[in-house]
N, C-alpha and C positions, 0 to 999 in steps of 0.2 A: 449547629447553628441554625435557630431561624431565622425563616426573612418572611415578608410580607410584600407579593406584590400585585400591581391593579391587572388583570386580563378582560378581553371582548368575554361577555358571558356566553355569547356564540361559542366561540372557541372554548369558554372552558367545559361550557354544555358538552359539548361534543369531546373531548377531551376527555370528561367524565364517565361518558357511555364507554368509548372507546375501550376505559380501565376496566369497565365494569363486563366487558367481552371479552378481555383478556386476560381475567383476573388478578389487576394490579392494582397498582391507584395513580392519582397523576404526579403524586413527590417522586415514586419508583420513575413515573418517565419521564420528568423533566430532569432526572439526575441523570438517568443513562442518556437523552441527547445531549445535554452540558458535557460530561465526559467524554461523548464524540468529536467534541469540538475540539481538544485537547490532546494530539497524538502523545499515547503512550512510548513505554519504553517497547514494549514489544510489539508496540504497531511500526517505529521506527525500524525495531531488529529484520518484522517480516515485510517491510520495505526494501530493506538491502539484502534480503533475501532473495526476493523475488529480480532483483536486479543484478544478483551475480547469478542466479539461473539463465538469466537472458543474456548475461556475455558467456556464458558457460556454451549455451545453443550455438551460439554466434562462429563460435571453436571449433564446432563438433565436426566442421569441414574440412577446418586445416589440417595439413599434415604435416607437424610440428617432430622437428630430433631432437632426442635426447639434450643435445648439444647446444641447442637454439634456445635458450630460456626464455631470451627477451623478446624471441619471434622474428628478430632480425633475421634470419636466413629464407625463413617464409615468407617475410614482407618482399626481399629483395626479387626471391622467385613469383610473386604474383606481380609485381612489378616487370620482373622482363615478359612474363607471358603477357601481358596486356600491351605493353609497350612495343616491345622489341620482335615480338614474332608476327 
């Protein structure tokens, strides 16, 4: 599809050069920052990526049994040690 639209010639001036240093043009860049503006699917994926690594860290202290899945036993024991001792 095209489109047509008005920009500062300042800005496209420079926008121009810009292309022409990096060897692209400015359709190339105004498509890639339009599609940044638009999380993808795999920008989402390494969104929750990066956010079960950080409760993964979060973990890495406790000392969780076998038996404890839901962490209920760790919770209770960081709880008497804060509390109760």
């Amino acid at each position: 599809m095209n489109i047509n639209i008005s920009i500062n010639p300042e800005i496209y001036n420079g926008a121009l050069e810009y292309a022409q240093e990096h060897h692209t043009n400015i359709k190339d860049i105004i498509e890639s920052y339009l599609g940044k503006l638009r999380p993808t699917k795999s920008t989402t994926s390494n969104q929750a990526d990066m956010k079960l690594q950080e409760l993964i860290n979060l973990t890495k202290g406790l000392k969780l049994d076998a038996d404890d899945i839901n962490g209920d036993k760790a919770k209770q024991s960081y709880l008497e040690e804060k509390y109760v001792r």
